[in-house]
N, C-alpha and C positions, 0 to 999 in steps of 0.2 A: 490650465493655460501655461506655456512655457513662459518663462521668465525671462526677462530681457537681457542682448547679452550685448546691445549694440545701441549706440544714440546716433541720428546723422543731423548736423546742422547746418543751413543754407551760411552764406558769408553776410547778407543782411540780421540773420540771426544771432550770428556771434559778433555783428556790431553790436547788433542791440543790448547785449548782454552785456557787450566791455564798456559802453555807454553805461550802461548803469552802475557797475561796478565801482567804473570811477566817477562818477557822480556828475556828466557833465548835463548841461540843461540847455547848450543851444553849440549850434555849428553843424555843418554836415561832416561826419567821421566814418571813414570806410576802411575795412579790415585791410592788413598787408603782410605779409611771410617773408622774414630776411629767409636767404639760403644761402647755405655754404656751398664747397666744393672741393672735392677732393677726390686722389685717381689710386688706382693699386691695378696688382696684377691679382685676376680671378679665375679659380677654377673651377668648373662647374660638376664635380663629382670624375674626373674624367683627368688623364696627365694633362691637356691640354691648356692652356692660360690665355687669359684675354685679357688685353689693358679694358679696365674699366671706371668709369666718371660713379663718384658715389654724390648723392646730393642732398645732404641733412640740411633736416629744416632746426633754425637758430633761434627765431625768432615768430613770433605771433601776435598782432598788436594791432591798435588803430591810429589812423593818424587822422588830421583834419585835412580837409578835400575841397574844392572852390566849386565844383561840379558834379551834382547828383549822378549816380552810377547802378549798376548791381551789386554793387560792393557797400555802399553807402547808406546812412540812416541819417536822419536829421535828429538832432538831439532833442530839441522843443516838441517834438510828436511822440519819441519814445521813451521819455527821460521828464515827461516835464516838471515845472518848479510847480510844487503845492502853494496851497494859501498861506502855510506854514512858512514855507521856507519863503513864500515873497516876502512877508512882513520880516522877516529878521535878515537879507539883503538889504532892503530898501532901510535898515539902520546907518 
């Protein structure tokens, strides 16, 4: 079997993941990408140049959301608090 050389994950998946990460246990949190932007002149193997828009991504991260989405997870369903951890909040 060839080895893997590629992972893909949905934007609900990498909520859930950054949800857990940072350990939250309630709120709805939905993934969001800052982007830059910046122009140059480009030439594509050829004398000719084109102005061109380059568009890095800056940023990867989740924020809290008032409105369930595609982008979105609720943290109480994928994240939730153990027995564990309720007894030592509720100190």
């Amino acid at each position: 079997m060839a080895e893997a050389t590629q992972y893909v994950f949905s934007f609900k998946e990498l909520a859930e993941m950054l949800v857990k990460k940072q350990d939250l246990h309630e709120g709805l949190w939905g993934v969001y990408v800052k982007f830059g932007i910046n122009a140059g002149n480009i030439s594509f193997g050829g004398s000719d140049h084109f102005p061109t828009a380059m568009v890095p991504i800056l940023e990867i991260g989740i924020q809290k959301q008032d409105e369930p989405s595609s982008l979105t997870v609720d943290a109480a369903v994928v994240n939730p608090l153990s027995a564990k951890n309720k007894k030592s909040q509720s100190k």
